[in-house]
C-alpha positions in Angstrom: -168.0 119.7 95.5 -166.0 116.8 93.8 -163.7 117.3 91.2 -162.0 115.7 88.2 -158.6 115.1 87.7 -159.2 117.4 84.9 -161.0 120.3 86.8 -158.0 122.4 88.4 -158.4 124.7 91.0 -154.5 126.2 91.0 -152.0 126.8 88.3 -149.1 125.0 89.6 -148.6 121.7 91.9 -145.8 119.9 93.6 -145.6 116.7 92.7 -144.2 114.1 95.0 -142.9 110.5 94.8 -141.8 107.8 97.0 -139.9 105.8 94.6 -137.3 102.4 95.6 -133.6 102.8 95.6 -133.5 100.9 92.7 -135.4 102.8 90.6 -133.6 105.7 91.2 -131.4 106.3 88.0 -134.6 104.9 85.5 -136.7 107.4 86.9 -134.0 110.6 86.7 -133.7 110.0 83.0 -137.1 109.6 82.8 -138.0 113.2 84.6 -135.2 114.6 82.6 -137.0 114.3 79.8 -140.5 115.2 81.1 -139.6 117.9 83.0 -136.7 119.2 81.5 -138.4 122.7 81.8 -139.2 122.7 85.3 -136.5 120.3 86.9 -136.9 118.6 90.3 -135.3 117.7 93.2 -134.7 114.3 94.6 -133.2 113.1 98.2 -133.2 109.6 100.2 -135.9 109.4 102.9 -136.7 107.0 105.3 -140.5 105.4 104.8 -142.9 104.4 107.8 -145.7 102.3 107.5 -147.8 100.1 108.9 -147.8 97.5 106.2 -144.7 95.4 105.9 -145.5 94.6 102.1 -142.2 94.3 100.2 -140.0 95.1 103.6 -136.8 93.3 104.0 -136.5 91.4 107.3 -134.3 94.1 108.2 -136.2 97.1 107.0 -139.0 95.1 109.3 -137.3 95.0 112.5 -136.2 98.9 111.6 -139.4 100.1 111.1 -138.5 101.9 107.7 -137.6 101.7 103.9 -135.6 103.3 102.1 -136.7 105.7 99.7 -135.6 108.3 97.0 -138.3 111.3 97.2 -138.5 113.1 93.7 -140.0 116.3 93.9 -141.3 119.0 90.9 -143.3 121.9 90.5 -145.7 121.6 87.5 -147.7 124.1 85.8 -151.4 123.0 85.3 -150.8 122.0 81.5 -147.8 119.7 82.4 -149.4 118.1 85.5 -151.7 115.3 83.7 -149.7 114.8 80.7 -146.0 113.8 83.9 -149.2 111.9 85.6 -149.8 109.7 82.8 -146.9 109.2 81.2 -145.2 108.0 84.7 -148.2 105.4 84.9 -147.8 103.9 81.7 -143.7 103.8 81.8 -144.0 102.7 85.9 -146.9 100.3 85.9 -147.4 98.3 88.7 -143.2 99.3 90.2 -144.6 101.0 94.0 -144.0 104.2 93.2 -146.3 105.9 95.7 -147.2 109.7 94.8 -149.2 112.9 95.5 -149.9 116.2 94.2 -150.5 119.5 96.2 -151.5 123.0 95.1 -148.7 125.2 95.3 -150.0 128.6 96.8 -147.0 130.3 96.9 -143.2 130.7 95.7 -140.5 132.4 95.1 -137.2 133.1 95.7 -135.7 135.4 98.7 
């Protein structure tokens, strides 16, 4: 059974990006004003892959990138409307991203 962006199974996601150091501030004002209601959570991470596109020589020889991870819950009535609006303002900047069902939280 394949579904549509548009066909949602869950009522809230966590949405996750891989974003460059140096788009770091840009995309915290950006978020800010997207998702002022929900607010997010961002922290440097170190990025593995096989591909050395856009790698310093040093981040080659390391075997890693630096990264700032961004991540937000998002209801289902928010989650296209961050989606698209991200794509249009961060055309074609490597921000790589992905979006899981949240099927449970809380707070303890």
């Amino acid at each position: 059974m394949t579904h549509t962006h548009q066909e949602y199974l869950h009522q809230e996601y966590l949405v996750t990006l891989n974003v460059p150091p140096s788009l770091e501030e840009v995309l915290v004002d950006s978020l800010l004003m997207l998702e002022a209601k929900y607010g997010f959570s961002s922290f440097p991470v170190n990025a593995h892959h096989h591909e050395n596109k856009g790698l310093s020589l040093a981040e080659q020889v390391s075997g890693r990138q630096k990264k700032i991870r961004f991540q937000m819950y998002v209801d289902v009535s928010g989650l296209s409307s961050l989606l698209t609006q991200l794509k249009q303002e961060f055309a074609g900047a490597g921000i790589q991203y992905w979006v899981l069902p949240v099927i449970e939280k809380g707070e303890i």
